[in-house]
N, C-alpha and C positions, 0 to 999 in steps of 0.2 A: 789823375781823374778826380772833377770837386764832387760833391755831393750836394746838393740845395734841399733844405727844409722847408717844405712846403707847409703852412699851416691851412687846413681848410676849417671853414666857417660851419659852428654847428648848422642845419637847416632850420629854418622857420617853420615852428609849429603850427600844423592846420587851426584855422579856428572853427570850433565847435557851431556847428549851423543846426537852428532850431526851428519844429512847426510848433502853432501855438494852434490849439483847436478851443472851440469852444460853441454853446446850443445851447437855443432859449424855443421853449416851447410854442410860446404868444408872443408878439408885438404889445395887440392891445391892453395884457395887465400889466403893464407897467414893465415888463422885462426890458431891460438895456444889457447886450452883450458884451458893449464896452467895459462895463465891472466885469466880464470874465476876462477879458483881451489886456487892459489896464495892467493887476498884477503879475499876470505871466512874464510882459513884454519889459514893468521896472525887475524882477524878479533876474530875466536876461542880461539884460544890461550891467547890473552888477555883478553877473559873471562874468563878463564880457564874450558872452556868446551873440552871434548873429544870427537875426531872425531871417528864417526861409522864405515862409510864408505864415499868414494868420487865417485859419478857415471858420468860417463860422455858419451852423444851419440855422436857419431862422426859422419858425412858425413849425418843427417835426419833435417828434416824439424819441423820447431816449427808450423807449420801446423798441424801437425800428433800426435793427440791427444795421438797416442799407439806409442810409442817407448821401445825399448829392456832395456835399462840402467832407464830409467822414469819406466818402468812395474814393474822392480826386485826391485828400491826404494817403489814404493806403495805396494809388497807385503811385506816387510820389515817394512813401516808404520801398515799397519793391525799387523805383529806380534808384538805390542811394541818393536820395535829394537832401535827405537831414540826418542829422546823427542821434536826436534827441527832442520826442515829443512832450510838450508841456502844458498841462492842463488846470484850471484852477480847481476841481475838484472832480470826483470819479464818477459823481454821477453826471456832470455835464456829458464826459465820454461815452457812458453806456448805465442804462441801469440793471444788467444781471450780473450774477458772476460769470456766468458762463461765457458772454460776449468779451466781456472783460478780460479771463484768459483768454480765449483765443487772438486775441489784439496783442494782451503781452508777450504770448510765445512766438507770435507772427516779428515781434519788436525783435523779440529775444534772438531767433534766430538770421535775423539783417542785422542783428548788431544795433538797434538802436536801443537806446533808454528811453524811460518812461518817469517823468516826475507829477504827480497830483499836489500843488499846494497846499490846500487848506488840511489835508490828512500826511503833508509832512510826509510823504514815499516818493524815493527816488529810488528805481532800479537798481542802478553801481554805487547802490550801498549795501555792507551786510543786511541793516534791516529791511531794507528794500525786496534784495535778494529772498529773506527770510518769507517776508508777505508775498510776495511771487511764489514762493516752495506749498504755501501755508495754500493759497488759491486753489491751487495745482491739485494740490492732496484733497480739499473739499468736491471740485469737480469729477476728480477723476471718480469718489467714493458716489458722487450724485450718477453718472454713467454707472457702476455697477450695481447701485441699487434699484436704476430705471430696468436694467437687462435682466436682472434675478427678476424681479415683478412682471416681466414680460413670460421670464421661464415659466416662471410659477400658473400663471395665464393659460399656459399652451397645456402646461400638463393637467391644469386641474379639466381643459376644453377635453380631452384626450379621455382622462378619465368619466368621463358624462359621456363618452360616445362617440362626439363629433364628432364629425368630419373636417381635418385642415387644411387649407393649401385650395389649389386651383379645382375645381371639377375636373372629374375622367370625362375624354370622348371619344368615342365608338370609331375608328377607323377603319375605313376597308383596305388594308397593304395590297390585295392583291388588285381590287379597283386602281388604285393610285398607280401599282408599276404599268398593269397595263396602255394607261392612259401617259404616262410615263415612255413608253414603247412608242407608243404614236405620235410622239413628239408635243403633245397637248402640252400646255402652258397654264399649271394650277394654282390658284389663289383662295386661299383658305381664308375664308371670313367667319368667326364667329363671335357672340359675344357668352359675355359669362350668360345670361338667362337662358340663352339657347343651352347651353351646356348643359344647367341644372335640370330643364326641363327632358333631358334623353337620362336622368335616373330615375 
């Protein structure tokens, strides 16, 4: 019996497919997207990564967490469409932090990266990584020092007296089962003022 050595061919490496985003507030002051689209797309090319797609919001606010051109990139992100979003700088993407992580962790956990040019951060790098960590720790400290300030709120309401939470209202149980009994068919409408006003 021969034996035959078969040599198989290592596989062809995927190429890395890239979104390019980028947001200009105004048309009329002079804003041109193309300077943000421009060095993403030579920035790609010498990687030799392939662009997906290039999104760009025109005329909206980096205030505005939901934009049209940012909305169709993140549902593009969900469907694995790119591996790696590239933007020329971090405020074109968002201007809080908070938006900001939540976009990285959203990256982070599809797997994609996140590279900002002009600030030099690429995710699948240690420093990347690092300001990613660094983010994370600011937000999560800004969450609990929004929640202690809310505690601290409730107890000081508490201590003066108030009253918190919904109004109590006066129900009659044995009204209700009777009616209940009879097959009646009850729809309870009230509003808060109504409430306040039976204490």
């Amino acid at each position: 019996m021969g034996f035959e050595i078969v040599r198989t061919s290592e596989p062809t490496p995927r190429n890395v497919i890239v979104a390019i985003y980028a947001r200009v507030s105004t048309l009329n002051g002079g804003q041109d997207p193309t300077m943000q689209t421009r060095e993403p797309a030579e920035y790609c090319q010498r990687r030799g990564w392939e662009i997906f797609d290039c999104d760009v919001d025109k005329e909206v606010s980096g205030r505005k967490d939901s934009r049209p051109q940012l909305n169709r990139m993140m549902e593009d992100a969900h469907s694995r469409r790119f591996d790696v979003v590239v933007v020329w700088r971090f405020d074109r993407f968002c201007r809080s932090v908070s938006h900001l992580l939540r976009a990285l962790e959203t990256f982070n956990a599809l797997g994609i990266q996140f590279v900002s040019l002009c600030e030099q951060e690429d995710t699948s790098t240690p420093t990347g990584k690092l300001v990613f960590t660094v983010f994370g720790a600011v937000s999560e400290g800004e969450r609990n020092l929004i929640a202690e300030r809310v505690r601290a709120g409730l107890r000081n309401a508490r201590a003066k007296g108030k009253r918190l939470g919904r109004p109590k209202v006066d129900v009659d149980v044995a009204q209700i089962e009777s009616l209940r009994a009879s097959g009646a068919r009850l729809r309870l409408r009230l509003s808060y003022r109504e409430g306040q006003s039976q204490h």
